[in-house]
N, C-alpha and C positions, 0 to 999 in steps of 0.2 A: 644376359646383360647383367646387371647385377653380379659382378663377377671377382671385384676388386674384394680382399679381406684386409681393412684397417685394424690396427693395433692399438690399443686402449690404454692410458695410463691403470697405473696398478690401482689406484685410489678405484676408482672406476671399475677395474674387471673386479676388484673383492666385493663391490658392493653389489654387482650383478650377482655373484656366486650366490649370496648371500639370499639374494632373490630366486635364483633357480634352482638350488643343490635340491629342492625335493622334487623339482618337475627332473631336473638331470641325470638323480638316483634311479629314479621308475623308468626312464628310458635307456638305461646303463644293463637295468636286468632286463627291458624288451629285448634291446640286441644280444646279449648274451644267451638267451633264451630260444632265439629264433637266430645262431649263427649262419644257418644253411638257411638263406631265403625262400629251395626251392619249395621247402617244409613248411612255410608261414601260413598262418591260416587265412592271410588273402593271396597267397599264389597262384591257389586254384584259378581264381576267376581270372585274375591276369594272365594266366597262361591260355584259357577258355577264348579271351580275348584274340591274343597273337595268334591261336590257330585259327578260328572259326572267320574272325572279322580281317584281316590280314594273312590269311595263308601260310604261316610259319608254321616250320617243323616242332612238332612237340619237344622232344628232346633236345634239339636245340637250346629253346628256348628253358627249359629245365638246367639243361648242363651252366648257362649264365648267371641263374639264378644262384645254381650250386657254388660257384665261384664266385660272387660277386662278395665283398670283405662288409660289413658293418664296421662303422666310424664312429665312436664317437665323438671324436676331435668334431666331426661336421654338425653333429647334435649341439654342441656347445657352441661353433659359430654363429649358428643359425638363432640361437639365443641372446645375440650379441651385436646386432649391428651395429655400424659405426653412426651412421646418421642418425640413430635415437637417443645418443650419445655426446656429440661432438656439437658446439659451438660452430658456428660458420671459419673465424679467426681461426683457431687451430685446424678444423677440415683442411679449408685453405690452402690450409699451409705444407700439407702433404701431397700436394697436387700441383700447385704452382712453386716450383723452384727454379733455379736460372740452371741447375745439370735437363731438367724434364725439357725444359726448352730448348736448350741446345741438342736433346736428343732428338728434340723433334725434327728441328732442322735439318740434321745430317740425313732423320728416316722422309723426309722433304725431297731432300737433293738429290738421296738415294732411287728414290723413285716417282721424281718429278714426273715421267711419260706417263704412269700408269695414274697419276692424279689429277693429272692435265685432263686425260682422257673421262675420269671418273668423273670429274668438272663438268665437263662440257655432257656428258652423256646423261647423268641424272640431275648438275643445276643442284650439285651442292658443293661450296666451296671446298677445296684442297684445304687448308685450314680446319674447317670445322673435322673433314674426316681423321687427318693428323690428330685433331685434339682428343676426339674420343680415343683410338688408338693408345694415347700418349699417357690417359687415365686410366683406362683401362688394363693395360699390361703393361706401360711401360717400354713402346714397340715391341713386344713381345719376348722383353725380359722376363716377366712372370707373370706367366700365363695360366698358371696353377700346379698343384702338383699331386691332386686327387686322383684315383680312375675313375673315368665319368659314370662308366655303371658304378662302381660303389658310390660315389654321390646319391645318384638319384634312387638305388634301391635303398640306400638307409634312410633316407629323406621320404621313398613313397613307405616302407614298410613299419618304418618306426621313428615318425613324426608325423603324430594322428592330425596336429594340427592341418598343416599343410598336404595331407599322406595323397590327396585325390590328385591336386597339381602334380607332384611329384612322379606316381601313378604314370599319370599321363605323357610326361615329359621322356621318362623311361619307356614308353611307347613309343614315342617320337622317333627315341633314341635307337632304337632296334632297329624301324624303318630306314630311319638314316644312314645307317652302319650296311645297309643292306642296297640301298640304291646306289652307293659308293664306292661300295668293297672296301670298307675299312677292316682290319680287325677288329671285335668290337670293346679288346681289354687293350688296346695301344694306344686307346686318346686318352688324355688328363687336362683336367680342368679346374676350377673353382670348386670350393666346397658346396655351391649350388648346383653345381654341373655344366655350368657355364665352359666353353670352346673357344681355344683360339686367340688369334690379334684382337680383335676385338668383341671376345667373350656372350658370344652367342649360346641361348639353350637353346634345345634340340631344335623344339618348334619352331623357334626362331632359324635357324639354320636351314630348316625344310624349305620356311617361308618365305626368309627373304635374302639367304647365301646365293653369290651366283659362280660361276665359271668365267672370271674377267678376264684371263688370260687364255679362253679359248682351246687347254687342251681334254678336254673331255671328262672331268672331275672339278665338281665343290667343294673345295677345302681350303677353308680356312684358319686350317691348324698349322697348316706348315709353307703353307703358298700367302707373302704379300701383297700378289696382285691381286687375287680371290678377296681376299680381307678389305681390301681399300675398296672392290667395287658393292663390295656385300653391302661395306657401312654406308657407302652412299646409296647403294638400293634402298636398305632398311628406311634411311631419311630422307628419302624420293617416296617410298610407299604412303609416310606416316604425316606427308603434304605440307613438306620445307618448300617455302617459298625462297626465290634465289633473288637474291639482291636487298630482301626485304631485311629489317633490323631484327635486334633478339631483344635486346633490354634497353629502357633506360633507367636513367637514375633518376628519383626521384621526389620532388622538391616538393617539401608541407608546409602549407600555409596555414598557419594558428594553429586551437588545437584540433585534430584529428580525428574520426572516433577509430579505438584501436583493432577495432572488431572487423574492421575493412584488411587487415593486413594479416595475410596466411590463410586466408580463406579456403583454399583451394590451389591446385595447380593449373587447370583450364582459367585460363581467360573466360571472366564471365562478364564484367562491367566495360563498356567505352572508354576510351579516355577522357574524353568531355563528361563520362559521370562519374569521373574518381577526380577530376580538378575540380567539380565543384563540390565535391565532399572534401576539399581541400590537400588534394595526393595532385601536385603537376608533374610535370616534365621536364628535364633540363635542355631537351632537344624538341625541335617542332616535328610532330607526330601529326599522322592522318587522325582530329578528333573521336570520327567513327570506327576506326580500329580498337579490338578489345586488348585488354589486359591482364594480369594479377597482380594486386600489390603484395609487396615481399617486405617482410624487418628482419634483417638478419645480425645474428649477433657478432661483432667482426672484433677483431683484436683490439682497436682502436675508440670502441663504442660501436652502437646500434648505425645499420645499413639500409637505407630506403632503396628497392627498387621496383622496375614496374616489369614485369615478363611479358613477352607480345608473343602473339604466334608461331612465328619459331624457337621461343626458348620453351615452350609448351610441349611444341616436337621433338626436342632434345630429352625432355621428362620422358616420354615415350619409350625411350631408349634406356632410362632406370627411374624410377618412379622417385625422384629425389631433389628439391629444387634447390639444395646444396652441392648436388653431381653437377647439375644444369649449367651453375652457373660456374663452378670447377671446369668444365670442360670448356665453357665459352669463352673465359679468359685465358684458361691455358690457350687455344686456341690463337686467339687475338696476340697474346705476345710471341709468339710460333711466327706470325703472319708479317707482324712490327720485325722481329729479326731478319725472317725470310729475306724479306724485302732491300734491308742492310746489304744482303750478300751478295742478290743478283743487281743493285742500282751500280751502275759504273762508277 
């Protein structure tokens, strides 16, 4: 998940460069150093791994690695996210356009049966599926253009930070490629290694991709029925409540202390114990339902909102409460259109 690559003003990436050119240099001569991953001096034990704990052919599993490319375009992404970056206002503003909406609608209309179904079967709105969808790739106009093994072996072999996750995901990925019969150099993805309509890593894929169309293969790389059922499995596992709200907005009374606000992404406080710390509610909310208060910085000035349980579950899905709430308004105006087209 995590799978979208935003685009930085210049101002911006020079002064990132600026910050990373000695951590970028030293990982310039890792991959260079270690071109043939099957050579690297953690291969051993990851190969150790796929044979002994997973039953894979050694050789196989050698000839991948032999192939697999070092990036370092993806070293440099992964130094660069957009959300440590980006303002709310401008984020925004790359997510919610009235083309992303209107595509939404058409990938709506397109495949109303398979979201009706996804609806009723996991009890997560048509809308909210669409909207991740709509963030995430863009109905899967760009979907990435990585190969996912090189993703993830330049990410497990030469990005120490992250190298075990990675590691692991490239495990995932093998198994994946194997339950499936994929080839395992034909998929591309994110420069996180991220799949698909709706940009699943591996594990993610293993976990919670399904076969929504019933013919004998998960994939959702190239099937949108798979992808629409997957994402509402995923938000069926991670305990969307259906019908219940995402956000409100949120109304301060006097002053506030500001130490309440960005706390955290789970809901930790009631709503009766953030109105009386002076954060209410513009809509009547179950008191006892928890929270997060949000300040977000928006084109127009600063944004108060309150996150309830399922905008928490949407985090779940990229660890970002600027995706959250990106995906939940795109959604919402998808829904407000939607509706335009089928009212008589």
């Amino acid at each position: 998940m995590i799978g979208h690559d935003v685009k930085i003003q210049n101002k911006q990436r020079n002064a990132l460069k600026k910050l990373f050119c000695g951590a970028a240099a030293a990982l310039l001569i890792s991959t260079a150093a270690h071109a043939d991953y099957s050579s690297h001096p953690g291969a051993a034990a990851f190969v150790k791994t796929m044979v002994e704990k997973h039953n894979f052919d050694r050789d196989w599993v050698l000839a991948i690695l032999k192939q697999a490319e070092p990036k370092q375009s993806i070293l440099d992404a992964m130094s660069r996210p957009a959300e440590s970056v980006m303002t709310w206002g401008r984020y925004r503003n790359i997510f919610i356009q009235d083309s992303r909406v209107t595509q939404g609608v058409e990938f709506w209309t397109e495949h109303r049966e398979a979201l009706a179904r996804a609806e009723k079967e996991f009890g997560v709105p048509a809308s909210m599926i669409v909207g991740i969808i709509g963030v995430e790739t863009r109905y899967g106009r760009n979907t990435g253009s990585y190969r996912v093994v090189d993703a993830l072996a330049t990410l497990g072999f030469d990005f120490p930070r992250r190298a075990t996750f990675f590691l692991g995901q490239l495990e995932e990925y093998m198994l994946m490629v194997r339950e499936q019969g994929f080839e395992p150099f034909s998929l591309k993805g994110s420069y996180a290694g991220a799949m698909g309509f709706g940009q699943f890593i591996p594990s993610s894929y293993r976990a919670y991709a399904v076969d929504f169309d019933g013919d004998g293969q998960v994939d959702i790389v190239n099937n949108k029925v798979d992808a629409i059922g997957s994402v509402a499995n995923y938000f069926k596992r991670h305990g969307w409540r259906y019908g219940q709200p995402v956000v409100s907005s949120a109304v301060l009374k006097g002053d506030v202390d500001q130490s309440l606000f960005n706390a955290g992404l789970k809901p930790e406080k009631t709503l009766a114990q953030l109105d009386k710390a002076g954060i209410g509610s513009d809509r009547v909310l179950e008191p006892s339902q928890k929270a997060t208060a949000m300040k977000l910085e928006g084109e127009k000035g600063d944004e108060y909102w309150l996150g309830l349980h399922n905008f928490y579950v949407i985090t779940r899905y990229n660890h970002s409460a600027m995706y959250a709430m990106a995906a939940y308004q795109l959604s919402e105006l998808i829904a407000a259109d939607m509706q335009k087209v089928t009212t008589p």
